[in-house]
N, C-alpha and C positions, 0 to 999 in steps of 0.2 A: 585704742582704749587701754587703761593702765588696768592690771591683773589686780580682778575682785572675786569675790563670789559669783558676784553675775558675769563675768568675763571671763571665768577660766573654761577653755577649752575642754577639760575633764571635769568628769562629774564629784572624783575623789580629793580635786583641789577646791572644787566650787561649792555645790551645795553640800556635799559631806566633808567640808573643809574639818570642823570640828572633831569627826568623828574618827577622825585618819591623822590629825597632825603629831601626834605622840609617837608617830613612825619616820618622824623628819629626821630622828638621831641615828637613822641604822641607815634609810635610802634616798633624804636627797641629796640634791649636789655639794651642801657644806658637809652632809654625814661621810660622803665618799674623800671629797679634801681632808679633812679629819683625820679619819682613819690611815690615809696615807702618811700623813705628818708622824700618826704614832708608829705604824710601821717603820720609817726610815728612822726616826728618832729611837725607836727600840733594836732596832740594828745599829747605831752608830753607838750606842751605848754597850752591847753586846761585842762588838770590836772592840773596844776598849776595854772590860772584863777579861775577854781573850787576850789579852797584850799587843795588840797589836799599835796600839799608842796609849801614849797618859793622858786621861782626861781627868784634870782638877776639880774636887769636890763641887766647889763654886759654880763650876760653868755646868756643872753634872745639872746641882739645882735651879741655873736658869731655863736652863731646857726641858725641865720636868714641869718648874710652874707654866714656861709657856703651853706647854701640850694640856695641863689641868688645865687650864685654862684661856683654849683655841677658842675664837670666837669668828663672828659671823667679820666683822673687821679684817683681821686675817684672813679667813677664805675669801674677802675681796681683794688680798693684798695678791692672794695666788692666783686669783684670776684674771687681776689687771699684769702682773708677770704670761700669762699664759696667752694674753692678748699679742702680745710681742712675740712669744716662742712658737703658738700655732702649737703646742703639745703640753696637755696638763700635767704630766707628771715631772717633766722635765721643770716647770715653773712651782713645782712645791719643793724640788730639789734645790733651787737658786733663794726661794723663801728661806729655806734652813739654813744655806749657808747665809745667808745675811743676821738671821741667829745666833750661828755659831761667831760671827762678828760679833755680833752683840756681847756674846757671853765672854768676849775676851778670849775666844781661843782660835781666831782666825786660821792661823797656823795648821788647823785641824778639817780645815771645813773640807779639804780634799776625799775625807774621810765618809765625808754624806755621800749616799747611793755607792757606794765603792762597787767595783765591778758586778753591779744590777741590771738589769733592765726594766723595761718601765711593766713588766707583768710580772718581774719576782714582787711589784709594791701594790697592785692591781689583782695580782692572788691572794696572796695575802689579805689584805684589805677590805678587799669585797668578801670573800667564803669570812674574814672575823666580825663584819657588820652583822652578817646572816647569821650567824652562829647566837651573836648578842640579841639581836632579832627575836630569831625564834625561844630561846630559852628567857629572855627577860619580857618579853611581850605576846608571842604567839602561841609557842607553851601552855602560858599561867594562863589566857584568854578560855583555850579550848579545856583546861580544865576545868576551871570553874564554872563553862556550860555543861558539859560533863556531870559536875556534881551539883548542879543546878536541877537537869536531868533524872538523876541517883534520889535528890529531894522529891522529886513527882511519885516515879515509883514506888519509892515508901510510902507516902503519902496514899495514894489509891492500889496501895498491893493487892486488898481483899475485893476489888471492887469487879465482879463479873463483868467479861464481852464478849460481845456477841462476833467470833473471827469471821473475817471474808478472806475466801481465798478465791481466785480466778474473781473477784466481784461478788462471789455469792455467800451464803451464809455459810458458815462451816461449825466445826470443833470449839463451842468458847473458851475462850483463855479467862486472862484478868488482865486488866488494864494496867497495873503495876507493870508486869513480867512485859509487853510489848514496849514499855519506856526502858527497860531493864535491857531489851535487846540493842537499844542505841548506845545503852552507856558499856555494855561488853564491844561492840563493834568501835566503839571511840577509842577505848580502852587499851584493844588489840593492836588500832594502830597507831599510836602513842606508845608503845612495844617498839613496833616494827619502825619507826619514824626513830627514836632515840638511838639506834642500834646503828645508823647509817653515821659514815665519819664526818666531819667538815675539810675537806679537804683540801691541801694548799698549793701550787707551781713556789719552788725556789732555789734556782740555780744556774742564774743569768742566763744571754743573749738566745742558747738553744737547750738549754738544759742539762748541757755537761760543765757547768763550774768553766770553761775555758779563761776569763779573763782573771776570776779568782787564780787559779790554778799555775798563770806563767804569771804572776806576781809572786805567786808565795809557794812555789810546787812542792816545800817538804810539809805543809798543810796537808791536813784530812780536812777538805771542804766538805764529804759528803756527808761525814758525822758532825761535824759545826754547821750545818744546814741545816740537817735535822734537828738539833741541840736546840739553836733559833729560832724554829719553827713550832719545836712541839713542844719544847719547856717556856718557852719563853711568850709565844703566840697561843701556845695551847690548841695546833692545828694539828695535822696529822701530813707532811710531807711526802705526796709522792715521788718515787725515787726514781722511775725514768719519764721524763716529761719534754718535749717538744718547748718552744717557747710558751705555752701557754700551759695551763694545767689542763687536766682531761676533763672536767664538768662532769664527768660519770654521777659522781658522788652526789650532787648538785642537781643530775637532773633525778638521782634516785629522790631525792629533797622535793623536790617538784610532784613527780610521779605520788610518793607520800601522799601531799599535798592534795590531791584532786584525789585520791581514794578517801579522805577524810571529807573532802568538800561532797563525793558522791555519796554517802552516810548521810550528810547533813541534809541532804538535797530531800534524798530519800524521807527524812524526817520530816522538813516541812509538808512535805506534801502526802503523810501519812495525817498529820494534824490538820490541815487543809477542811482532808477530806472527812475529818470527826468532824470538826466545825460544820461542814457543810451538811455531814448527820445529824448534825446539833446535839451530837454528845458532849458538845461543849460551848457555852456560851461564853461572852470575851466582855472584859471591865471596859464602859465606857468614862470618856475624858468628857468633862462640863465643855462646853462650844467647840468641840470638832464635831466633823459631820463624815459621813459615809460615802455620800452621795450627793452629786450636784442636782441631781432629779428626784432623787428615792431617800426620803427623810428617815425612814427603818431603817437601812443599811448600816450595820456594824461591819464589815470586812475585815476577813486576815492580809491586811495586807503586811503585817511583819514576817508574817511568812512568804509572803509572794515576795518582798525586798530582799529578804534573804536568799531565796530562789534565784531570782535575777543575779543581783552579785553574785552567788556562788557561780555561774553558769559561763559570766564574765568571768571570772578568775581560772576556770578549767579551760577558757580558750586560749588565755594568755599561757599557764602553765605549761599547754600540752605544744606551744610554740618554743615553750624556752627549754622544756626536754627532751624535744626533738631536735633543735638548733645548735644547741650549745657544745653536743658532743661532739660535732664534727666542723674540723678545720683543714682548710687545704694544705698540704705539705707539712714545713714546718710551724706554721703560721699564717691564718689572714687576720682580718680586722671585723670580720662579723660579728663576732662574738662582741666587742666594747658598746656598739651600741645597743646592743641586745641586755647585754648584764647591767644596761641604765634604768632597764623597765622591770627588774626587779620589784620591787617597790609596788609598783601600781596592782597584781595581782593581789599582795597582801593588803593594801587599800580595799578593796575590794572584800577578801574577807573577814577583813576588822566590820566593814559596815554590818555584814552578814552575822555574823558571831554576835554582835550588838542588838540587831533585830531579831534574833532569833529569842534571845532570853528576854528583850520586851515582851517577844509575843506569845512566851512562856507564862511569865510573869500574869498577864492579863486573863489566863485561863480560868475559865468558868465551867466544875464540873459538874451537869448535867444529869445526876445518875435516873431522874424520871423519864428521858430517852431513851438510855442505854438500856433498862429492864423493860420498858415497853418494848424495844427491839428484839429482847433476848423474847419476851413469850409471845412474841406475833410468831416465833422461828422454831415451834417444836421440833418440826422434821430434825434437827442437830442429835437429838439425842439417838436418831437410830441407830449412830454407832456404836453407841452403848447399852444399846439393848443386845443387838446381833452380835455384838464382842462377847456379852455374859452366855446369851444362847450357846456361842461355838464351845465356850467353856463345858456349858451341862449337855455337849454332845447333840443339840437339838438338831433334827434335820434341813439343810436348806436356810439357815438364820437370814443371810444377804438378801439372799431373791427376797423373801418374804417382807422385808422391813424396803427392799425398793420397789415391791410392786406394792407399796401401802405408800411411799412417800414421795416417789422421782415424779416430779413435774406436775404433780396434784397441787391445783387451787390454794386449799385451803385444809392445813391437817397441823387441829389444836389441840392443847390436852385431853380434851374427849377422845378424840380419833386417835390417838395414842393407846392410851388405858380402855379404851375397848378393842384395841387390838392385842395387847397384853391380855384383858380377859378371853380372846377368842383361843388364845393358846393351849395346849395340854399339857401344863408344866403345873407345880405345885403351888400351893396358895402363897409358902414362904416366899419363894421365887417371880411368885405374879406382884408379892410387897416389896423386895428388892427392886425389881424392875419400875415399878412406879414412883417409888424413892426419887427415881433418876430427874432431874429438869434442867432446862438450859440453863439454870442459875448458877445451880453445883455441879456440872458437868463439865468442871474446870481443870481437871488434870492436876498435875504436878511437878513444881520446881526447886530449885536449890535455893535455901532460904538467902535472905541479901539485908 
């Protein structure tokens, strides 16, 4: 069968074709052709800066329009080349010199890949996809759930909850401040994610310059390597590297990655479970249905999707941070097919990062559950009674307020405020202490 929606073997080409193809320019296989062509063409260009030969205005600008404007045409040109070579990168090299024919500087084409190997254009290429990736598309994505997020909070900052902790009813917060804690933990690591370098291999066959080096030995290769790399690529050159670059950096990227994706996780399934409190009711869509049996049914299922993908994506990432760093010797080949599947993990949580702010978006806030939860729950307030008690010295505060509340049935505002009146403390003190309710018994945070 020819490759459709209904035929693709992944989920992220087939039915979330839509939702993922805006990542074809950083990871599929015309993005990585691409990228190579700029690479080799921003080195041959860069030789030629350096003095190393004269290249003519003219043929300068035929090689720049070609690279503006690489298309899917070309990347078949280097693929039906690479059918013959049995090795891709060596068939984008014979592409450019046919180029460099073109442009009339034949003479020059020696010049393409000049003492490379096929992972000084493979480092390169692949960590400047990523880089473009995440800062032009995965970035902006997670901020703006982020501040999607930031809008919630405001939104319901004054709105009392009733906390669970271990499951049980606890200390109420506000509903604001618990959205407030996803957009600090996104926030932190959007910090710690920006801070890591993109890092590059570039220094031929084993990482000592050698074929540069008995070409041109009164050259400083390793400062014109770096030169190429970090000014011109905007990478960050490591300077002792085996033939391949260390992925350190890449899998810290990953690593990142899945502590962001376990926040998120975390998140849907704090919302889930409001939903399923019915602190929150969800916008229905005119002719979708819930349920193939149960015609009620509204389900979160943009949270469960996002779930799901996220879960799929921490399996792949925590393969390719674990993999990637280790190669035998000076070199194996694990790594090439492994850095193909780049790609499919941020498939993964593009869908996710999409359904999540769907399933945002759809929220319905409930506040006649949440207050009916907060005064089924007086017991919450005894910490705030026996906290004031310890203040005015009273004896015993603890015991007294847990042998009045730990694991009793049923103990409502009456059974509070008649245990407030049973006390021998001052009347002022018996009206503070009733002041108290699960409502306003919300503590305090730093404004946002």
């Amino acid at each position: 069968m020819e490759l459709t929606q209904l035929t693709a073997l992944s989920p992220i080409d087939g039915r979330y074709r839509k939702k993922v193809e805006h990542l074809d320019e950083y990871f599929a296989e015309y993005a990585l052709i691409k990228y190579r062509v700029l690479v080799e063409v921003e080195y041959f260009f860069f030789l030629a800066d350096q003095k190393f030969f004269k290249l003519p205005l003219k043929a300068r600008h035929s090689l720049r329009s070609m690279l503006e404007n690489f298309s899917i045409d070309d990347a078949n040109q280097i693929k039906l080349l690479e059918s013959v070579t049995n090795h891709d990168v060596k068939a984008v090299e014979y592409f450019l010199k046919e180029q460099v024919e073109k442009a009339g500087v034949g003479q020059l084409k020696e010049w393409i890949h000049f003492g490379l190997t096929s992972q000084d254009i493979n480092n390169t290429a692949i960590p400047l996809s990523w880089k473009h990736a995440m800062e032009h598309e995965y970035l902006p994505s997670l901020i703006n759930l982020q501040n999607m997020i930031y809008s919630l909070a405001t939104q319901w900052k004054d709105i009392p909850l009733l906390a669970r902790t271990h499951g049980q009813a606890a200390s109420p917060t506000k509903l604001g401040k618990e959205f407030m804690v996803f957009v600090e933990r996104i926030h932190n690591q959007i910090e710690l994610f920006s801070s890591i370098p993109y890092a590059a291999k570039f220094g031929g066959a084993t990482g000592n310059f050698n074929a540069h080096h008995i070409a041109f030995p009164k050259k400083n290769w390793v400062l014109l390597g770096n030169k190429f790399v970090e000014d011109i690529l905007g990478l960050q050159r490591m300077q002792f590297t085996t033939q391949i670059e260390h992925y350190d950096s890449l899998a810290a990227h990953f690593d990142a990655l899945k502590r962001i994706n376990n926040i998120l996780i975390d998140l849907c399934r704090d919302i889930w479970t409001y939903i399923s409190m019915d602190y929150f009711k969800q916008q229905t869509k005119k002719g979708e249905v819930g349920s193939s049996a149960m015609p009620h049914k509204v389900n979160p299922i943009d949270f469960e999707n996002a779930e799901g993908n996220l879960g799929i994506a921490n399996s792949l990432l925590e393969h390719l941070s674990g993999k990637l760093p280790i190669s035998r010797l000076q070199r194996d080949l694990t790594d090439s097919t492994v850095l193909r599947n780049m790609g499919v993990p941020m498939g993964h949580i593009s869908i996710a990062i999409q359904s999540l702010e769907k399933g945002l978006s759809k929220l319905i806030l409930n506040e006649q559950a949440i207050k009916a939860d907060l005064e089924n729950n007086w017991p919450v307030v005894a910490e705030a009674i026996q906290t004031i008690l310890r203040r005015e010295n009273y004896p015993n505060p603890y015991e007294a307020l847990k042998d009045l509340t730990r694991g009793k049935q049923k103990i409502d505002k009456i059974a509070i405020h008649q245990f407030i009146n049973s006390l021998k403390i001052s009347p002022a003190l018996k009206k503070e202490l009733k002041a108290i309710t699960p409502s306003n018994y919300t503590g305090v945070n730093p404004a946002y």
